[in-house]
C-alpha positions in Angstrom: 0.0 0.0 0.0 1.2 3.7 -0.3 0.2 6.6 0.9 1.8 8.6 -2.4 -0.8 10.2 -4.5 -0.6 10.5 -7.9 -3.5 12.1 -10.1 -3.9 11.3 -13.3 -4.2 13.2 -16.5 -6.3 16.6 -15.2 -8.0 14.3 -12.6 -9.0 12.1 -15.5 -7.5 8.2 -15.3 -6.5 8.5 -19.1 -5.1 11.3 -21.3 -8.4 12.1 -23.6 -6.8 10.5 -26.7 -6.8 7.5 -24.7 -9.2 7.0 -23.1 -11.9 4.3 -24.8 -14.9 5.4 -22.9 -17.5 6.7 -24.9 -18.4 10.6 -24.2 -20.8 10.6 -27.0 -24.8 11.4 -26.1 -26.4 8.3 -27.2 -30.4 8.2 -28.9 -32.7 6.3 -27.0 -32.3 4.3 -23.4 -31.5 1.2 -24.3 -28.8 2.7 -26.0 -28.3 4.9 -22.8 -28.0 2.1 -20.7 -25.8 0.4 -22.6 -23.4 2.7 -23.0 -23.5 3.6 -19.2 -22.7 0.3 -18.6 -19.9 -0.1 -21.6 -18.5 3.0 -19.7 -18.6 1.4 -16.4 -17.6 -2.3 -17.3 -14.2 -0.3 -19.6 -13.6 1.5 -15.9 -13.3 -1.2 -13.8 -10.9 -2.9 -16.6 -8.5 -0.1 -16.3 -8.7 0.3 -12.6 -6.2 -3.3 -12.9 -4.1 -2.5 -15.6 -0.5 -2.7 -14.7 -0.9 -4.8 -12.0 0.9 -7.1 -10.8 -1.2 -10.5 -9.3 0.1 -9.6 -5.9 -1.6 -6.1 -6.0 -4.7 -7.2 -7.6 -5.1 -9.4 -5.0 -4.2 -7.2 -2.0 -7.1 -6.5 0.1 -8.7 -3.0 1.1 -9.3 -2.7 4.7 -9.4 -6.0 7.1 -11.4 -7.3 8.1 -12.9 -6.8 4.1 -12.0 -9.6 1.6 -12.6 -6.7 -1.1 -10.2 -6.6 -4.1 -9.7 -5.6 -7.2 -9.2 -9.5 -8.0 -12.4 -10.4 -6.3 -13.8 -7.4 -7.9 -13.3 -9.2 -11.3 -14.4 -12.2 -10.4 -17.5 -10.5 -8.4 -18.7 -9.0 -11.6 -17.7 -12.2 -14.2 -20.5 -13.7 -11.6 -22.5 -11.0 -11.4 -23.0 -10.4 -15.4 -23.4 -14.3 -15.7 -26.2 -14.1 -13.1 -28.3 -11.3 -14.8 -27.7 -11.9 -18.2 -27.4 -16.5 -18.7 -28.8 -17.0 -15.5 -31.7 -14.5 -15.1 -32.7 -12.6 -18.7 -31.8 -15.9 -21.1 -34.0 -18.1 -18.4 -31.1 -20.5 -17.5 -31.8 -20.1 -14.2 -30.7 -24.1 -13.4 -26.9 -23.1 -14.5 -24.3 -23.0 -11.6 -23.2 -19.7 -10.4 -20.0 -18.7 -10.8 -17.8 -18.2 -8.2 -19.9 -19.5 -5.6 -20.9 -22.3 -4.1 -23.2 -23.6 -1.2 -20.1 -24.3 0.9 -18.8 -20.5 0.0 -20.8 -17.9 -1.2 -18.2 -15.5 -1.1 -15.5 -17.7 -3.5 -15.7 -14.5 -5.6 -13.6 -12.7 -3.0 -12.1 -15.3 -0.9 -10.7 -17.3 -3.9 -9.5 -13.4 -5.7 -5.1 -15.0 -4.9 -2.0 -13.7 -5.9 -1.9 -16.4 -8.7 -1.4 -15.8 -12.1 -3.8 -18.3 -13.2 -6.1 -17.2 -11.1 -5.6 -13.5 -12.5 -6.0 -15.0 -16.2 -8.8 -16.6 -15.0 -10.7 -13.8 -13.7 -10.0 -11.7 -17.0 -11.1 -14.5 -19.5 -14.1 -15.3 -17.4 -15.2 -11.6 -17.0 -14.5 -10.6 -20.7 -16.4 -13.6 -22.1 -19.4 -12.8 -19.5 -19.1 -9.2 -21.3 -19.1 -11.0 -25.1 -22.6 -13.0 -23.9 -24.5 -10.5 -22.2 -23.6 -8.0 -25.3 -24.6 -10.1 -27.7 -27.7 -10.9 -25.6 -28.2 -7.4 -25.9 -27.9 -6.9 -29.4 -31.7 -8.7 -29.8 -33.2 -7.3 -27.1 -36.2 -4.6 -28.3 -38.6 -5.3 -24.9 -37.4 -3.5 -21.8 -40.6 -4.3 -20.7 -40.4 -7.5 -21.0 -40.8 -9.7 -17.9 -38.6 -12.4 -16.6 -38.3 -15.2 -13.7 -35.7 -14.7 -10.9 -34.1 -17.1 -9.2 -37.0 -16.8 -6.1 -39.4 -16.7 -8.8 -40.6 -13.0 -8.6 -41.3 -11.3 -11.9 -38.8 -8.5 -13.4 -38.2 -6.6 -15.7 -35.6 -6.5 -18.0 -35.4 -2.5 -18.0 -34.7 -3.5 -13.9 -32.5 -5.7 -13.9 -29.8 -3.4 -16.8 -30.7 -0.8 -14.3 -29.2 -3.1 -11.7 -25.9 -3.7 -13.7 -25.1 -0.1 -13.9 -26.0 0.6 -10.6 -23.5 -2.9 -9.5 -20.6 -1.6 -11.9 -21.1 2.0 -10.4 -21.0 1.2 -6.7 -17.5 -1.1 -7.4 -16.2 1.2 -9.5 -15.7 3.6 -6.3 -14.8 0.6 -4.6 -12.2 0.0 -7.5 -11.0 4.0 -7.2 -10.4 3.5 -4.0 -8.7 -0.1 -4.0 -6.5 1.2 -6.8 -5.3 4.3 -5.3 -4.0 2.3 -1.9 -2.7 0.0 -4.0 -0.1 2.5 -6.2 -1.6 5.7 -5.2 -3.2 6.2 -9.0 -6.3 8.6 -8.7 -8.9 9.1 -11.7 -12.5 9.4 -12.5 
């Protein structure tokens, strides 16, 4: 951990020309939600660039199991949840990163390992690649689905729910990141 600060490009986490975050002011709201969530999902992936497996695995504050490894890992399980699990009605698959025995094997299991590290980036990029192209047929925000308990959502809720998810652990990831190397940035 350090306690050096080091801001980033005019507060910003990339230089403008770098940055691949979409600034544009898209047409519609399933267009807005998606790129919110794009934005937000591209965030958390440069919040663990340049990382070595030992700092993406150090944790935050103990007695928290919170890290920017388990963050991976929390949102590869997360995205496979909403969108195979919950929106394409696969609700029999097994979770990710979980089990009965340890429900939090998102965190816990988040070790300074480089396979582990691969792991957690395959598995959350390919999680990305199906819930995208999911998206890519959707034209029913309206539409209704089964959860897990069996209550009725929609599927305007539950993308509401991923940015909200990404948002919330991207400040976690700002603030993980900045112990870790003392790198600030929106």
């Amino acid at each position: 951990m350090t306690s050096q600060r080091k801001v980033g490009y005019n507060g910003m986490w990339a230089e403008p020309e770098a940055d691949p975050r979409s600034a544009v002011s898209p047409v519609g709201e399933l267009a807005t939600i998606r790129e919110y969530l794009s934005n937000y999902r591209l965030t958390l992936g440069m919040k663990c660039e340049d990382l070595s497996p030992e700092q993406l695995a150090s944790r935050s504050v103990p007695p928290s199991t919170m890290s920017l490894l388990g963050l991976l890992r929390h949102m590869a399980a997360v995205e496979h949840n909403w969108f195979y699990r919950t929106l394409q009605g696969n609700l029999d698959a097994p979770r990710l990163y979980w089990s009965t025995e340890e429900h939090d094997l998102d965190f816990d299991g988040a070790v300074a390992d480089p396979n582990v590290v691969d792991d957690a980036f395959t598995t959350w990029r390919e999680q990305i690649a199906m819930a995208d192209r999911w998206l890519d047929s959707v034209t029913d925000l309206g539409t209704m689905v089964s959860m897990a308990n069996g209550e009725q959502v929609s599927v305007r809720d539950i993308l509401i729910h991923m940015v909200e998810e990404y948002a919330r652990h991207c400040g976690h990831a700002d603030l993980l990141r900045e112990c870790i190397d003392g790198r600030t940035g929106q």
